[in-house]
Structure formats: structure tokens, C-alpha cells
C-alpha positions as CSV (number, residue, x, y, z in Angstrom):
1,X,30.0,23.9,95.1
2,X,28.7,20.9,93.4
3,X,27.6,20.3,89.4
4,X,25.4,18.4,87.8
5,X,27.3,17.2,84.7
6,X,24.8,15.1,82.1
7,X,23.5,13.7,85.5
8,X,26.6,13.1,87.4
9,X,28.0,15.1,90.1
10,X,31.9,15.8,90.2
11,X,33.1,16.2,93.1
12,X,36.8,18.0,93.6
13,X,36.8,19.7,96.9
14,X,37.2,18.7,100.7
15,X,34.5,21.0,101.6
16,X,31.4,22.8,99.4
17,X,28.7,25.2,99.7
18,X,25.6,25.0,97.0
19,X,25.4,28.2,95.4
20,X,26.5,30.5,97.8
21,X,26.5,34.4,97.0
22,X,29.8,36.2,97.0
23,X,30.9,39.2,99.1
24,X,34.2,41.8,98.1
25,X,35.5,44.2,100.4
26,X,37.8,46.9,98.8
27,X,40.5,48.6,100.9
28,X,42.4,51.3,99.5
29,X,44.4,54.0,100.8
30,X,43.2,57.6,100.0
31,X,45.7,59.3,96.4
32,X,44.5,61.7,93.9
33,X,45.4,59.7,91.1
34,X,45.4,56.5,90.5
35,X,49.0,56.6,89.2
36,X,50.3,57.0,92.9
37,X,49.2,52.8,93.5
38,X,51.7,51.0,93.5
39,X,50.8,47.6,94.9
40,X,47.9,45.3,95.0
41,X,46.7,42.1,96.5
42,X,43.4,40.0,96.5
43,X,42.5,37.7,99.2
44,X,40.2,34.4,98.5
45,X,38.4,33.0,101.5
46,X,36.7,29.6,100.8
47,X,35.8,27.6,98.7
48,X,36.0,28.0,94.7
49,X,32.3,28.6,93.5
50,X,31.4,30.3,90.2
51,X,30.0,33.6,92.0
52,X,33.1,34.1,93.9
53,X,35.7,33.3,91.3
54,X,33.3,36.1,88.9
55,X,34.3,38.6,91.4
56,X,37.8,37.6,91.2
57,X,38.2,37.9,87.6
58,X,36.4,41.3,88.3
59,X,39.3,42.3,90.5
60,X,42.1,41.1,88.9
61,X,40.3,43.1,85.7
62,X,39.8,46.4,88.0
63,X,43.3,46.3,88.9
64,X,45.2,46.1,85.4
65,X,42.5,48.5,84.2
66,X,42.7,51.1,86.4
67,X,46.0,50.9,88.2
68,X,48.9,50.7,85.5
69,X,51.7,51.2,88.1
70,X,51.4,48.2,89.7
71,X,54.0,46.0,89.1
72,X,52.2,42.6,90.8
73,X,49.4,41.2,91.7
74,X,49.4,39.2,95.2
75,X,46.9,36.6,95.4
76,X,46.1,35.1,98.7
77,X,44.7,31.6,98.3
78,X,42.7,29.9,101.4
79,X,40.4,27.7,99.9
80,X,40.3,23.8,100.1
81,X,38.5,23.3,96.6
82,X,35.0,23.7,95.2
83,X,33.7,23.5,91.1
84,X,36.4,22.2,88.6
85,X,34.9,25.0,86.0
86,X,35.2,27.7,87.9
87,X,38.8,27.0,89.3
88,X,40.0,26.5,85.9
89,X,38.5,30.1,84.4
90,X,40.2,31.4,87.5
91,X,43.6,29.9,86.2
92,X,43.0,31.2,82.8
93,X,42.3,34.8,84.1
94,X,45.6,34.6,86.4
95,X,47.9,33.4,83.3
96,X,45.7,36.2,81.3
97,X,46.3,39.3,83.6
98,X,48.8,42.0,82.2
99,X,49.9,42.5,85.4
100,X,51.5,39.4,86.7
101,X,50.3,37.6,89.3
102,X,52.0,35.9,92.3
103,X,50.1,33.0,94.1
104,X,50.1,32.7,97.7
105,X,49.0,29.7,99.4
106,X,47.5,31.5,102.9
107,X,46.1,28.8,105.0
108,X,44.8,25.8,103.0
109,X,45.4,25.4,98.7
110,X,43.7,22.3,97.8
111,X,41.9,20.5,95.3
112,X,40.3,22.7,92.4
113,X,42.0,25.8,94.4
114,X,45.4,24.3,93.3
115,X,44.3,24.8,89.2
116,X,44.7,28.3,90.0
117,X,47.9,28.6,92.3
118,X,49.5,26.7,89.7
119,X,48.5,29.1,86.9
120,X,51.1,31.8,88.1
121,X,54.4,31.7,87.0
122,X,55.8,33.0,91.1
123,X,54.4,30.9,93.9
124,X,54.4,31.2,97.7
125,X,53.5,29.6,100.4
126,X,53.1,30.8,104.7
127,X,55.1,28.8,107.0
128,X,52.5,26.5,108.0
129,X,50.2,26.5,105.0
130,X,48.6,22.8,103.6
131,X,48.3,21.9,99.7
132,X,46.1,19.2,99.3
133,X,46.2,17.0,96.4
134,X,44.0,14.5,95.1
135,X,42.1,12.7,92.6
136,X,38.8,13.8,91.4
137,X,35.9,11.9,92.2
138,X,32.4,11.5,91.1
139,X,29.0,10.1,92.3
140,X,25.3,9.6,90.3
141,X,22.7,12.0,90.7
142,X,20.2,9.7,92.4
143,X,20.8,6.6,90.3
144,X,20.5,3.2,92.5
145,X,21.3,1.2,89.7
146,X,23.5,1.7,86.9
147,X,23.8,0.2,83.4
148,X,26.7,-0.1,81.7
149,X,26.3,3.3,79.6
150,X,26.1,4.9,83.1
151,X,29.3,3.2,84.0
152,X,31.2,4.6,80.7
153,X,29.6,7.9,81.5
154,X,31.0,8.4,85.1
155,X,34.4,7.0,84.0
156,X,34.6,9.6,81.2
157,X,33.9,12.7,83.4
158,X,36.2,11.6,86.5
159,X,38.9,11.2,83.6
160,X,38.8,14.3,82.0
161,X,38.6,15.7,85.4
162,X,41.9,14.1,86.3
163,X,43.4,15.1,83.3
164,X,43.1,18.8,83.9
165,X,44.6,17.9,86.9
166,X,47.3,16.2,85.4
167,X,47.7,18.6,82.5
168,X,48.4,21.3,85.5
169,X,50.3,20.0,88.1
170,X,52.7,18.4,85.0
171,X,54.6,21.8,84.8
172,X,53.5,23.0,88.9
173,X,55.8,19.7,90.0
174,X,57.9,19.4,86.9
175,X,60.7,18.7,89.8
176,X,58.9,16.6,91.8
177,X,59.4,12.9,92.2
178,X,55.4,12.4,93.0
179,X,54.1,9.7,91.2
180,X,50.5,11.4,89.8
181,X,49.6,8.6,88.7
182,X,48.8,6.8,91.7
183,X,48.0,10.0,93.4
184,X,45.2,10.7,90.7
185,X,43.7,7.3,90.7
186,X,42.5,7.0,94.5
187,X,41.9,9.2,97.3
188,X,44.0,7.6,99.9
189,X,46.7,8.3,97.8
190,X,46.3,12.0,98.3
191,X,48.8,14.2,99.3
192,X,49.1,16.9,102.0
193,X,52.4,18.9,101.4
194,X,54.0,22.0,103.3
195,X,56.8,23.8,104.1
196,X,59.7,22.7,102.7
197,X,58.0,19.7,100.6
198,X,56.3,22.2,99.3
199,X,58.8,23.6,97.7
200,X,61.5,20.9,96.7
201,X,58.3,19.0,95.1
202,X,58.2,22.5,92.9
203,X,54.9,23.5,93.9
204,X,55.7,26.3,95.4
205,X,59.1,28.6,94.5
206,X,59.3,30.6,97.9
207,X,58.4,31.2,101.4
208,X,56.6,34.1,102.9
209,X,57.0,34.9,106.2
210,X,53.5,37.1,106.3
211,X,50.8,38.7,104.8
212,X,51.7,41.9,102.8
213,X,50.6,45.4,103.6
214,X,49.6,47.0,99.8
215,X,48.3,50.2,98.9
216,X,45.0,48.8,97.8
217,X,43.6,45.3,98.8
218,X,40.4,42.9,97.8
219,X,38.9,40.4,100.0
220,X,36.4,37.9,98.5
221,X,34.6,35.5,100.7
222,X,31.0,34.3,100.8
223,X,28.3,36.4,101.8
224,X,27.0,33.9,104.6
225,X,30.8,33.1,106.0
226,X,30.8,34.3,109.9
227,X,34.1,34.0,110.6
């Protein structure tokens, strides 16, 4: 998803698509009460767009609202980026949920989807899964030629940028020996971790060996995905 910002564009994912509409699919299994629940899981296909991380918030709300006996949230993450806005909300609603969450990197976990794997406390990652790390970057809206104000401008917003990345992945690889700052200032110095890097760097605290079967189940993915 891209955003004009005072006319610049952020970018801070590997992959966008403008304004698409978001689709959930509940799965639950058939109880009298809700009472008899006992465990949940969302699953997040693609990338990070304000729509979709809306419905999320919705879920992770539906859950701690109207299914008290569950004891944790599974969130399935397979999403290589998308708005810096929107994955930081997310974040905000994962630290925020009375029912803690547990972050699972699926498939892919990179770029603005990492703001919100880092936001729970318990982290997981599949075998074979990818984070992807990188700096922010940023390009004019149209502008040939730029004056010096514009200059100031763009430097501003690809800072702050970097430092919500920074001010995240400061406690996610608070054991890590990865040297942000040269990762954050240029995109061949990004960084592609899995299993085990994953975890020694911190990012992750264990590894799943599948999917989890739970007694109810959210998928969220874009209404114009086909596969």
C-alpha cells in the first residue's frame, strides 16, 4: 500500500497493492456457549494495508470480547510489508489485547509486517520462514526537480520512518549482534534471516513445526488475492 505523506511517498514494503479491499473468513467449530472456546488463531495473508489491518484489530477485539477462555491468541504473519501507519496501529493493538498474543512468522515477515511480530512478547517462527529487514525508503510524488526544502523534507520522513524501526527492533534483537545502523541506512544492507538466525539474533524465541489446529480461526487476506 503506498502514502502520500505532505507530497512524498514512503515506501516500506517489498511488494504493495493500492487500496485493496479486505476479505475475513471465520472458522469455528459448532458449542453452545462461548465459554467452551478455548483457543484462537488469526491468519494474515499479504501485505499490511489499512483495510486489512482494520479487520484485524476487529478480530483480535471479537476474540477478547466474546471468548474469555482463551488463554492465547496465535497470529499467523505472511506478509512482506505494506503502510508504516497501519503496521504500527497493528502493533499497538497486539501489545493492547487482554488476551496475549503470540506472533508467528508463516511464510514471509518483513518490512512494516515486522512492527507487528515484534509487538508480542512470544514469537515463532516455521522452519523455513524469511524475516526481511530493511531500511525505509522514500521517493517524490512527481517532483523532477527538487529544492533544498524538498531535500529536508524527504530526509525528515525516511528518518522518522527508520526510527520506528529502530525504536522496535531495539528490544525484538536486544541479543543480536546486527549492527541497525548500517542495516537502516541502505537497502543493500538488508537482512534476510531464518531458522536458527532467527532466533539467536532474538527475533524470534521459538520454532514451530506447523500450523495449529484451534477451536475458532480468522483468515484475513485481500478481496482480489486468487491464490
Amino acid at each position: 500500500m503506498k502514502k502520500i505523506v505532505s507530497k512524498l511517498l514512503i515506501l516500506t514494503s517489498i511488494a504493495a497493492t493500492p487500496w485493496a479491499a479486505a476479505n475475513t473468513n471465520f472458522v469455528g467449530k459448532k458449542v453452545e456457549e462461548n465459554k467452551e472456546i478455548k483457543s484462537a488463531k488469526i491468519v494474515y495473508f499479504g501485505n499490511i494495508s489499512s483495510n486489512k489491518i482494520s479487520e484485524l484489530m476487529s478480530s483480535i477485539d471479537d476474540i477478547n470480547n466474546n471468548y474469555p477462555t482463551v488463554s492465547e491468541i496465535k497470529l499467523y504473519i505472511n506478509s512482506g510489508g505494506g503502510e508504516m501507519e497501519a503496521g504500527y496501529a497493528a502493533a499497538q493493538a497486539v501489545k493492547g489485547s487482554r488476551i496475549p498474543v503470540k506472533t508467528i512468522n508463516a511464510s514471509i515477515t518483513g518490512s512494516s509486517a515486522t512492527l507487528i511480530y515484534c509487538a508480542a512478547e512470544k514469537r515463532a517462527t516455521l522452519a523455513s520462514a524469511t524475516f526481511y529487514i530493511h531500511s525505509a525508503s522514500i521517493g517524490n510524488s512527481g517532483m523532477n526537480y527538487l529544492q533544498p526544502n524538498h531535500i529536508n523534507d524527504l530526509k525528515k520522513n525516511v528518518n522518522n520512518a527508520n526510527e520506528i524501526f529502530r525504536d522496535v527492533y531495539k528490544d525484538c534483537l536486544k541479543k543480536s549482534s546486527i549492527d541497525l545502523d548500517k542495516v537502516l541506512f541502505s537497502e543493500d544492507n538488508s537482512l534476510y534471516l531464518r531458522y536458527p538466525e532467527s532466533v539467536k539474533s532474538g527475533l524470534a524465541n521459538t520454532l514451530e513445526t506447523s500450523i495449529a489446529q484451534t477451536d475458532i480461526a480468522y483468515y484475513i487476506a485481500d478481496n482480489n488475492d486468487k491464490d
